[in-house]
C-alpha positions in Angstrom: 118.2 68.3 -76.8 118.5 65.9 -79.4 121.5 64.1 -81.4 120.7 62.9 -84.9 123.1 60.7 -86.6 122.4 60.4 -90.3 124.1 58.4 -93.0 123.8 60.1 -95.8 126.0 57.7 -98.1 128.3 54.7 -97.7 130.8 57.2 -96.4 129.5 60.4 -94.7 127.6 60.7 -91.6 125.6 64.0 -90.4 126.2 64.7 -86.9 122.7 67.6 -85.9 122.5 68.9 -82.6 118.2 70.0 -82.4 116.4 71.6 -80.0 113.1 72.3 -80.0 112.8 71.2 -83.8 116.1 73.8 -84.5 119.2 72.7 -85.6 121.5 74.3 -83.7 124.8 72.7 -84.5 126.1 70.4 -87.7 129.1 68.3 -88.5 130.2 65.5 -91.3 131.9 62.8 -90.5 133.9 60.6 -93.4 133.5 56.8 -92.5 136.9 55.1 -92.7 138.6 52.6 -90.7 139.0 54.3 -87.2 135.1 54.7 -87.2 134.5 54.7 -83.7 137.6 57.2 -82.7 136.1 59.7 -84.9 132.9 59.2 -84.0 133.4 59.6 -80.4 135.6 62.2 -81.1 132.6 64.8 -83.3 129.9 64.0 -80.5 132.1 65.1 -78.6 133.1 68.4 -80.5 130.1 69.1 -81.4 128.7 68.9 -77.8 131.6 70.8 -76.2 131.4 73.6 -79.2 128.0 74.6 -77.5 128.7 73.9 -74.0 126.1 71.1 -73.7 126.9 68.3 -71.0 126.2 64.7 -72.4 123.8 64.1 -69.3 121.2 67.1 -71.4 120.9 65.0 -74.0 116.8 63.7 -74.0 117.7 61.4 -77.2 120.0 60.1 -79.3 118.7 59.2 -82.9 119.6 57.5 -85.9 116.6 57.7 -88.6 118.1 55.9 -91.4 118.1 52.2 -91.7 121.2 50.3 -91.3 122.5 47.3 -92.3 122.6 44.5 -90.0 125.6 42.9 -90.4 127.4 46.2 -91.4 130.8 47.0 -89.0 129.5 50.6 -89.1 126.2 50.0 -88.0 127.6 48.0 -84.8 130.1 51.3 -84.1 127.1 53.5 -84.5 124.4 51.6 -82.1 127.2 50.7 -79.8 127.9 54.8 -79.5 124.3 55.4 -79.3 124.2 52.6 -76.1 127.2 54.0 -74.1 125.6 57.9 -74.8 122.4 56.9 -73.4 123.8 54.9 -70.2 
């Protein structure tokens, strides 16, 4: 199983659930302030919508390119961090 997070603008994220190259499971998240709540909070219902435990997860992606000093890109690697622990 793998997690994709994918910025598609300044404001959305694509949460994809994939296994074995399927996509099994999508959600968008809007960016706004409480970033890291909501975050947290679509992993989480995206994982518990098809009964996959965290601990199944092989890999957590993110294939776009972020900004460096962006507050979104620290919520988003910090996530990916604590999800791979």
């Amino acid at each position: 199983m793998r997690l994709l997070l994918n910025i598609k603008n300044q404001s959305i994220i694509e949460i994809q659930l994939i296994k074995n190259k399927h996509i099994i499971d999508v959600a968008h998240l809007t960016i706004s302030r409480n970033l890291d709540t909501l975050l947290i909070r679509a992993i989480d219902k995206v994982l518990s919508r098809n009964r996959i435990d965290r601990l199944s997860l092989i890999i957590l992606e993110i294939p776009t390119k972020l900004k460096d000093e962006a507050v979104s890109n620290m919520i988003i690697r910090t996530t990916k961090a604590g999800l791979e622990v």
